[in-house]
C-alpha positions in Angstrom: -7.3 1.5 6.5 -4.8 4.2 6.9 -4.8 6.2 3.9 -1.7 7.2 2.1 -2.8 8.5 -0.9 -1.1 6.9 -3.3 -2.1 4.8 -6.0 0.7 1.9 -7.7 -0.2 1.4 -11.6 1.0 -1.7 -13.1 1.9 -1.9 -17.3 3.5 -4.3 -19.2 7.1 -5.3 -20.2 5.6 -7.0 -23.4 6.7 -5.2 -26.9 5.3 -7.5 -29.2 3.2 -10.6 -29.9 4.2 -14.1 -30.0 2.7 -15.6 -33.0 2.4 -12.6 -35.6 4.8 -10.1 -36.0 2.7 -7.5 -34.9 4.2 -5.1 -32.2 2.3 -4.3 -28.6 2.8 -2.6 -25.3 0.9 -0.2 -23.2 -2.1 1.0 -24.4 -1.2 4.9 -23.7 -5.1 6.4 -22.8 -5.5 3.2 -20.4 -2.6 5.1 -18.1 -3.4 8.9 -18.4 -6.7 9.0 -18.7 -6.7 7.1 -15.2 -4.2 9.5 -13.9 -5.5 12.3 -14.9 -8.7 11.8 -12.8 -6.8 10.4 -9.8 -4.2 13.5 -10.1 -7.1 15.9 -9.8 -8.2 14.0 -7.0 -5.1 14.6 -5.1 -3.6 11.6 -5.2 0.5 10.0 -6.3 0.9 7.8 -8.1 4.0 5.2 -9.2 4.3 2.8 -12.0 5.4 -0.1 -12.0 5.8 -3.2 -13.8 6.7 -7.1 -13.8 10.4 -7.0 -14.9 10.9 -3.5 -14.0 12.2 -0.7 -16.6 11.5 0.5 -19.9 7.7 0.5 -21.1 6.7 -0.2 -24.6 4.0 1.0 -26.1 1.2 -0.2 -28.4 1.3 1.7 -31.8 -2.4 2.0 -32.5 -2.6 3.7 -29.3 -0.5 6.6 -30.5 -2.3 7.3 -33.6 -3.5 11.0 -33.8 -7.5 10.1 -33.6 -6.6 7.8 -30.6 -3.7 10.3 -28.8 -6.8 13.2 -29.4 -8.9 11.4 -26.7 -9.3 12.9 -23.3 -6.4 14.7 -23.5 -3.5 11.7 -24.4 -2.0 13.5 -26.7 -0.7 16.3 -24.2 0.7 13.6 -21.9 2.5 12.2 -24.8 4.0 15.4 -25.6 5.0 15.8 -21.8 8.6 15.0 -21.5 8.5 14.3 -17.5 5.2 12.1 -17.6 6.8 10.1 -20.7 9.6 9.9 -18.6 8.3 7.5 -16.0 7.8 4.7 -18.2 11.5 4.8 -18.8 12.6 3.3 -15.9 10.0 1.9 -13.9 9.8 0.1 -10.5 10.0 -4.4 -10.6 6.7 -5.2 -8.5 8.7 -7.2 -6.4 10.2 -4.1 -5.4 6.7 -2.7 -4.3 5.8 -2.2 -0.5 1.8 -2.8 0.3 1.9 -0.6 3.1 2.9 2.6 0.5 -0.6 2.2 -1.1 -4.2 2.5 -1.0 -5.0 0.8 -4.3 -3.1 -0.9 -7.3 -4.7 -0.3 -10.6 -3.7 -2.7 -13.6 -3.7 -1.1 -17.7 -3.7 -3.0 -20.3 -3.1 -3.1 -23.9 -2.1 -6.7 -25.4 1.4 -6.7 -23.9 -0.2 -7.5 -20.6 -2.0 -11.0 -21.4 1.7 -11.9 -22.0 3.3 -11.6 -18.7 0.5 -10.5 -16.4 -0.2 -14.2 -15.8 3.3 -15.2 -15.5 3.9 -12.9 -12.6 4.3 -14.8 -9.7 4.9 -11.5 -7.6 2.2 -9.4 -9.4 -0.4 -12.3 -8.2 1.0 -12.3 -4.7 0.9 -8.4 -4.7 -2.9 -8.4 -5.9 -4.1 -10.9 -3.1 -2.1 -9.2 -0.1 -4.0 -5.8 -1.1 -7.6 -7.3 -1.5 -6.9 -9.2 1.7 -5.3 -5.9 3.4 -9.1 -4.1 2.7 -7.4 -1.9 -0.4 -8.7 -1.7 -3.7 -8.2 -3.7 -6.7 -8.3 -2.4 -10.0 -8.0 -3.3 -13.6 -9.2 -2.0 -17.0 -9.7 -3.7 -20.4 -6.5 -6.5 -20.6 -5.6 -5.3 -17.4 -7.9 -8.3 -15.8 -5.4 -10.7 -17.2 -3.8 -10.0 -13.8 -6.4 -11.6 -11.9 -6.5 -14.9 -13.5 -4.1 -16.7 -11.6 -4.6 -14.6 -8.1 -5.4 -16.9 -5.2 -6.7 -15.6 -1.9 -5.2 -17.3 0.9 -8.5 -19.2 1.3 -6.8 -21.1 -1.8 -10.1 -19.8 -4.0 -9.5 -17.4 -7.1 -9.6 -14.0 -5.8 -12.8 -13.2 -8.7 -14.9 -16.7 -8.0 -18.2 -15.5 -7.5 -17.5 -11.8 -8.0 -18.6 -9.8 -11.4 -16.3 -8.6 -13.5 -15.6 -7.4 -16.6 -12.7 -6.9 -19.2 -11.7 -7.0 -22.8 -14.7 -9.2 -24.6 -14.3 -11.5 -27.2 -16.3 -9.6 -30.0 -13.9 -6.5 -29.4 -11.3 -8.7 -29.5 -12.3 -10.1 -32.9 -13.5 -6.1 -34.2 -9.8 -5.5 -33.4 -8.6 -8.3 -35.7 -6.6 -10.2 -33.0 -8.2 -12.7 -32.3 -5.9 -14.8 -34.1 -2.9 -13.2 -32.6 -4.0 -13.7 -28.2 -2.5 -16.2 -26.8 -6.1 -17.0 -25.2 -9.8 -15.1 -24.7 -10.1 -13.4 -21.7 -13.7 -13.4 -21.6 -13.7 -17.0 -21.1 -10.7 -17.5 -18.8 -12.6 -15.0 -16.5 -15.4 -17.2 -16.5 -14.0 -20.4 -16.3 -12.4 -19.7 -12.5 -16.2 -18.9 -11.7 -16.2 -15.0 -12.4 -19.7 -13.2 -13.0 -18.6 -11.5 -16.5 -20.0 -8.7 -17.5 -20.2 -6.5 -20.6 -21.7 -3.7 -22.0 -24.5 -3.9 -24.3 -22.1 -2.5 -27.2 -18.6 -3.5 -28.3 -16.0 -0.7 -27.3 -19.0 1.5 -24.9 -17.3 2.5 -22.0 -18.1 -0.3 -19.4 -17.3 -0.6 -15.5 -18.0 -3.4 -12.8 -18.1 -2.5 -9.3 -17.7 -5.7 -6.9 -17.1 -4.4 -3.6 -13.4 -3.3 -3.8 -13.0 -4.9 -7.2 -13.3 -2.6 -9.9 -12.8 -3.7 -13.2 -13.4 -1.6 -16.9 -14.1 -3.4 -20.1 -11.9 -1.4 -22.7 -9.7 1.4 -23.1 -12.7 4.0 -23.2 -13.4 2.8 -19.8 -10.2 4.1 -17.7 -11.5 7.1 -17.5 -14.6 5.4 -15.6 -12.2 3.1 -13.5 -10.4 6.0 -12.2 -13.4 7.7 -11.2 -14.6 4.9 -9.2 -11.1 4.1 -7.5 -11.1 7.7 -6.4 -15.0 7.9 -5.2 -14.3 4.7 -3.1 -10.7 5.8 -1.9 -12.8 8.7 -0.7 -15.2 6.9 0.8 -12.3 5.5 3.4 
């Protein structure tokens, strides 16, 4: 694999829940703590998302304990990084050949329209199948549910993974609000899941080229591991 050194990250479109009134988005440290470690490694990266444009962002990832970590809060306050998730690219506008690796955030917003993203799941399997890495951290693995290889098998049948757990989800008081548990839909396509012996400990699952993180304390992690197998190339 030719390497271009360039990494696409993929956010969500989604500003708010469906059954409580509670708002979403992007969970803020999942992005910039990831680029901040791929960055120092010398490599680009773009953003886009399903629909394309303006990103929203969660609220509890903005709070002042939360922006203090790993350095989020000077990336909020920097007007050109905030910039790019004012306008960002529509996946189906993404070319393969312009990446190495794709790397999916989360916050909640995701496990709205991650799924429904016919192009984001055609995008996923074309880079695992071109020998590129595949990436996602906490809802992030959302984006892998409905990915088919062209095999026809679920690209994470029989690999391990990991992602948001069901007793975060329920320390975070949402599990009334998610549309489903993403511990269990990872499982149910056949999936290896994985988690750390603690809710909320940073957590990362390295399957080959997969490379998934459990929470938003994992990016961090995730990033590090895209970049030492990027390097690897």
């Amino acid at each position: 694999m030719a390497r271009k050194n360039r990494i696409l990250i993929v956010v969500t479109n989604v500003p708010e829940y469906r059954k409580v009134g509670m708002r979403t988005g992007l969970w803020l440290g999942e992005l910039t703590h990831f680029w901040d470690v791929a960055e120092r490694a010398g490599f680009e990266m773009d953003i886009a998302s399903p629909a394309g444009g303006m990103v929203p962002l969660d609220p509890e990832s903005l709070s002042h304990e939360v922006l203090a970590e790993l350095g989020t809060e000077r990336r909020y306050r920097d007007r050109e990084f905030m910039d790019l998730l004012e306008d960002t690219k529509r996946i189906s506008e993404v070319g393969l050949d312009d990446y190495d690796a794709i790397y999916l955030t989360g916050g909640h917003g995701v496990m709205f329209d991650f799924p429904q993203s016919a192009d984001l799941e055609e995008l996923m399997a074309r880079f695992y199948e071109a020998g590129k890495v595949v990436s996602t951290v906490c809802h992030g693995a959302t984006g892998l549910l409905n990915v088919q290889l062209s095999s026809g098998e679920p690209l994470i049948r029989g690999k391990r993974v990991t992602g948001f757990s069901w007793p975060e989800e329920e320390l975070a008081n949402r599990a009334d609000a998610v549309p489903y548990n993403l511990q269990e839909e990872l499982a149910k396509l056949g999936a290896e899941y994985r988690t750390a012996d603690e809710p909320f400990e940073a957590y990362v699952v390295e399957d080959g080229r997969l490379i998934t993180g459990q929470n938003p304390g994992s990016a961090k992690a995730v990033g590090e591991a895209v970049v030492r197998q990027l390097a690897a190339v």
